[in-house]
N, C-alpha and C positions, 0 to 999 in steps of 0.2 A: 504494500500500500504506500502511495505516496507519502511523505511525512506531515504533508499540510492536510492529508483528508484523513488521516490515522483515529481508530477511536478514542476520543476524551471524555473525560469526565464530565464533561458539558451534555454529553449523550446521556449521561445517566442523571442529570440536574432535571435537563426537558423534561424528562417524562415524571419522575418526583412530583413536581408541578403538574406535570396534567394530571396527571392521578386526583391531586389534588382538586384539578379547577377542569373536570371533563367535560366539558359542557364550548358550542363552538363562541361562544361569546368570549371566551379566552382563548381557543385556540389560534382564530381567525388575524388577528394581533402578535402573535406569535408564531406566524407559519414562517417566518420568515427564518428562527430560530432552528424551527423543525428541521427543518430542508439540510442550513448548514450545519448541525450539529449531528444531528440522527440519518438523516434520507441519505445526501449525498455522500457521507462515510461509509454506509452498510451499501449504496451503489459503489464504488469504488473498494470495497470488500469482494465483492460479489466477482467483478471484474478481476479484480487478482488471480481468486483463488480458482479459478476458472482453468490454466493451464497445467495446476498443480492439483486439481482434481480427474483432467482428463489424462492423465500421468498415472492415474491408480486406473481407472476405469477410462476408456477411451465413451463410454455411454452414457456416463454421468453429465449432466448438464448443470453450469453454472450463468446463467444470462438475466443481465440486469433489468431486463424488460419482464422477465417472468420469477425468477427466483425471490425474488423480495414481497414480502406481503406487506399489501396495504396500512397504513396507521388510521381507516376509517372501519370501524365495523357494520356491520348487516346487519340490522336492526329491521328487518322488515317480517321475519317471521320468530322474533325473539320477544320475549317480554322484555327484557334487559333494554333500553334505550339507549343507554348512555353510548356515545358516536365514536370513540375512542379507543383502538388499542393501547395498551401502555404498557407494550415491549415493540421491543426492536427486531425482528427476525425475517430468516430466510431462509430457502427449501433447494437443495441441490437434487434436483432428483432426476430417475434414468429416463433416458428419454422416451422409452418407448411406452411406459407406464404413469408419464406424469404424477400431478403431484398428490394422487392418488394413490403411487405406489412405492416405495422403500428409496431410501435416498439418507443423504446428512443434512440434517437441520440447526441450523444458528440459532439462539434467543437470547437476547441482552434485555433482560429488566434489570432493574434495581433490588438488591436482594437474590436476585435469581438467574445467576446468568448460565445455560451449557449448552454441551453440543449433544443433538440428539441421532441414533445411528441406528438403520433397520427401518421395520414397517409398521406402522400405528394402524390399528383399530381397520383391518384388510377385513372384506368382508369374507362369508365363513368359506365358500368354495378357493380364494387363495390362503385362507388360516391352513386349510385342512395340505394342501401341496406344500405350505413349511412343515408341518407337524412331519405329515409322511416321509419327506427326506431325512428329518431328524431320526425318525424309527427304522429307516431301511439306512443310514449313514449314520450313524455312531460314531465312528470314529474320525468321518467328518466334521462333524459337528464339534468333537472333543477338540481337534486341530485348531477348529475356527475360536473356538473360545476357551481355552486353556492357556493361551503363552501368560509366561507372567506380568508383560507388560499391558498384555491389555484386562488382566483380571486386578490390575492396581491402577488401570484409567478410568476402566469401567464396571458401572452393576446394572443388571437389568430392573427394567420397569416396565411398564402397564400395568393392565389385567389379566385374571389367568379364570379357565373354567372350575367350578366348584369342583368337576367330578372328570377323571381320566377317561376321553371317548374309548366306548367298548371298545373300537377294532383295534386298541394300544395294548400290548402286555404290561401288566402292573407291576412287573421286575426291568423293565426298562430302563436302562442307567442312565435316563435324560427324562427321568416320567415325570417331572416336575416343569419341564419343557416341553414336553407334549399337549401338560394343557396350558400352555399359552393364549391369548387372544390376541396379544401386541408380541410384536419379537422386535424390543426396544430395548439397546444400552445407553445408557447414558453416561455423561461425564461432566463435572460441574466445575466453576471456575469461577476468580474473583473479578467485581468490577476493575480495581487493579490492576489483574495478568489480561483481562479484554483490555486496558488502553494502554498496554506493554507496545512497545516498538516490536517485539519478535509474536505479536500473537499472530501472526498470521503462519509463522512457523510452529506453532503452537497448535494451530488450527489443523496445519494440514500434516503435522506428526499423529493425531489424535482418528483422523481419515486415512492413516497409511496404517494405524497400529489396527483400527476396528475393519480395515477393508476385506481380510478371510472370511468375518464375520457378514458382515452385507454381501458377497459373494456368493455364499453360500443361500442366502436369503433370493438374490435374486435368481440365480439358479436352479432353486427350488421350485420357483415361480416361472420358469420357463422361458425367464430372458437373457438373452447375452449380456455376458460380463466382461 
């Protein structure tokens, strides 16, 4: 990243503030804060990390036209009104599944910042194509998530089923992985190490360590890696 568009602290001030004051009678006064502080840093992220994503995966997509979500939210079939996101984030994800399907994810809030890696909340006909590789690749899967760097980057998260689908054996050495719902690691990190000079190497060490791991994900699911 350039050194004049680098994340600052000023990124994580913005949004403090709107939290505070979500409502467009404040933001509209302050859009101009937004743009330099939040928008045009995490575009110029977005654009970096781009050749150093297609370096792990030549399928991965990082493009500043699409990767970046909105800072307005969808209030049109929510009860929630308030017009406001108040994080920062962005979705790398493959192309040929969009951003519906397994990818790396950015989120810079305040209090909350990581990178998210894998497939959130896939509906059950793609849950069931991860589970299944995991039960017929064991030792895949041990490969993808055992080194010790990436079980000291990352823990999993989402949801997982109450109950292990019958067609699983319950001596499975991954049966706690089979009922999955999300096949999400995550990794967390301080507002800080996000407006470090090297977080972009940071970034994409964290994408290079969890890559066996989405590989496997995407593979399971039938797309090229």
């Amino acid at each position: 990243m350039a050194k004049e568009l680098r994340f600052t602290p000023q990124l994580f001030d913005f949004l403090r503030e709107l939290k505070a004051n979500n409502r467009k009678e404040w933001f509209d006064p302050n859009k101009d804060r937004y743009i330099a502080d939040v928008r045009d840093p995490l575009l110029a992220f977005i654009a970096a990390i781009g050749p150093r994503l297609r370096a792990i995966s030549p399928h991965l997509v990082a493009d500043p036209k699409r990767s970046m979500f909105r800072i307005y939210r969808d209030t049109r079939f929510s009860k929630n009104k308030i017009p406001y996101k108040t994080q920062a984030s962005a979705f790398f994800f493959h192309q040929t599944a969009g951003k519906d399907g397994p990818g790396v994810y950015l989120h810079l809030e305040p209090e909350s910042c990581f990178i998210g890696i894998g497939l959130w909340r896939p509906d059950p006909v793609t849950r069931t194509k991860v589970s299944n590789a995991i039960a017929a690749k064991p030792d895949a899967w041990r490969d993808a998530t055992s080194s010790r760097e990436f079980r000291k980057l990352f823990k999993m998260a989402g949801d997982s089923l109450a109950k292990l689908p019958k067609q699983y054996d319950p001596q499975h050495p991954f049966v706690e992985d089979l009922k999955r719902k999300d096949f999400i690691v995550v990794s967390s990190f301080s507002e800080k190490q996000a407006c470090a000079k090297d977080f972009i190497e940071r970034f994409d060490n964290m994408s290079r360590v969890a890559a066996p791991y989405l590989g496997f994900i995407i593979k399971a699911i039938g797309l090229k890696w």
